[in-house]
N, C-alpha and C positions, 0 to 999 in steps of 0.2 A: 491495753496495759497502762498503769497510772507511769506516770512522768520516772518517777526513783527507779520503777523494776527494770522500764526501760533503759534508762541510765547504766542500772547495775548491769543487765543482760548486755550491754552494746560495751561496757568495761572490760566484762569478761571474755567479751567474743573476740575483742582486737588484742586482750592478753594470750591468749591461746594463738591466733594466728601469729601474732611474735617468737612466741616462742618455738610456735612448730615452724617459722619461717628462720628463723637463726639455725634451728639445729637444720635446715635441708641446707642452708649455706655454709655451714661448717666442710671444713676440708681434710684430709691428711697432710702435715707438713711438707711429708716426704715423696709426697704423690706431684707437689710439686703449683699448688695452690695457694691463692692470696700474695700477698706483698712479702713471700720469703726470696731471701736472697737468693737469685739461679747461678752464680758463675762463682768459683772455690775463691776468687778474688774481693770478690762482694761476701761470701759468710765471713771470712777474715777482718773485714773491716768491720761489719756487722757486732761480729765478739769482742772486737775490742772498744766498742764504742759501748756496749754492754755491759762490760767487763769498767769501765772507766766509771759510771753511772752507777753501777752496783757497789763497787770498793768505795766510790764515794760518798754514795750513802752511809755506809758503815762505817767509814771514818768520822764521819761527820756527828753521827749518834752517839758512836765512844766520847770523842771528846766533851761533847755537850752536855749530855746526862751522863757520862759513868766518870772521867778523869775530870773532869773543871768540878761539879759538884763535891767528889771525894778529896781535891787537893787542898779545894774550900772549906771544908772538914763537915759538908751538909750529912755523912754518913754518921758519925760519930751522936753516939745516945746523946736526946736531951738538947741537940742543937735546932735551931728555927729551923721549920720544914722538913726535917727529918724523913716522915711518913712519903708524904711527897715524893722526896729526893729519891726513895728508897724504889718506891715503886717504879718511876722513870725510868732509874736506872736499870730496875728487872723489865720492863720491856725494852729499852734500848739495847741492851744486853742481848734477846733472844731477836729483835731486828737486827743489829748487826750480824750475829750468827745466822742469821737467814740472807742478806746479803752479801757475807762473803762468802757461801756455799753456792748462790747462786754466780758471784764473779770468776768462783774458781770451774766450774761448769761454763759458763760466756769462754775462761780461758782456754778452754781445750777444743773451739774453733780458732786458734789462731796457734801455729807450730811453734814461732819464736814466745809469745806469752804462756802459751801450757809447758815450755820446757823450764821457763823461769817461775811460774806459780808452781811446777810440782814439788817444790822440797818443801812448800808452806801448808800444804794441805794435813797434815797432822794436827800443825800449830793452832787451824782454824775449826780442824775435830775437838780441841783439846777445851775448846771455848762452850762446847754443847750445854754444859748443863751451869753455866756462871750467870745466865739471867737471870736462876731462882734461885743462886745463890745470892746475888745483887739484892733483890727483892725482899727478901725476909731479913737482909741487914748481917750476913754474916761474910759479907766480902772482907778479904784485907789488901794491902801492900801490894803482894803478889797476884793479888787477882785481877785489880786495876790492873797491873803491871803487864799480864799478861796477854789485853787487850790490848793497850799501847804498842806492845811488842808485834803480834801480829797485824794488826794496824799499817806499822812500821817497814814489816816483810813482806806485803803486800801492795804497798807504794813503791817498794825499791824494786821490787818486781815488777812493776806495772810499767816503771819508768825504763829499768835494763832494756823494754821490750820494746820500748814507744809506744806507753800507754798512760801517760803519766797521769797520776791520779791526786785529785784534790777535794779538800773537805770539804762535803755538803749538806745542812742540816735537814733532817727530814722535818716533815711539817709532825704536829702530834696524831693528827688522823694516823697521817704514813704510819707512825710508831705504832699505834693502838690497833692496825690490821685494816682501818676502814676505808 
């Protein structure tokens, strides 16, 4: 075989064994495999260190791309970076709704945080579809607003419970899924 096919052949050989060598080491969580937490005292801690890292992502996003650029007035027609802003802010927007459905999920391994996240879980349904409102430029007042707010109810939450949470910006990869 010339030098390339070999190359290609010995590329493809060690990507198939990868792959079929990850999926035989894959586990069930609940079977009790890999690095999950085994004692009801360790998933608790677990969630809320989860829970702390996820809410702070999402706070972090909000204020970054959706509340500092909208107070700056980067939304409003016609202002520098507009397009920009706009877009940020629709994936910021649908990261944060993705992080705090997964802190409110982290919350309910831990008894004292999921009794203090459950009256927020509405607030943070309520935010589902404000990414692509963000994004096409039709947010107002209110819609900022009601990020900030659950934001808000989700820190005072975090902390009621001893989980206090603090703002952490994601990188733009993080934002963009990659």
């Amino acid at each position: 075989m010339p030098t390339p096919i070999r190359r290609a052949a010995l590329a493809l050989l060690l990507c198939c064994a990868l792959v079929l060598g990850t999926g035989a080491c894959g586990g069930d969580d609940e079977a009790g495999g890999g690095a999950s937490p085994t004692s009801s005292a360790e998933k608790q801690k677990f969630a809320k260190t989860r829970f702390v890292a996820n809410a702070g992502l999402a706070a972090g996003a909000t204020y970054q791309w959706i509340v500092k650029p909208y107070r700056e007035g980067k939304f409003k027609k016609g202002a520098d970076g507009q397009k920009v802003a706009l877009v940020k802010a629709g994936l910021a927007g649908a990261f944060a709704y993705n992080r705090l459905k997964a802190a409110s999920n982290n919350a309910k391994g831990d008894p004292l945080l999921s009794k203090a996240v459950a009256p927020i879980t509405a607030g943070i349904e309520s935010l589902k579809g404000l990414g692509t409102k963000l994004r096409k430029g039709q947010a107002n007042e209110s819609d900022v607003g009601a990020f900030e707010d659950v934001i808000t109810n989700i820190k005072n939450a975090g902390k009621s419970a001893g989980a206090e949470v603090k703002d952490k910006v994601p990188s733009a990869t993080q934002l963009s899924g990659g």
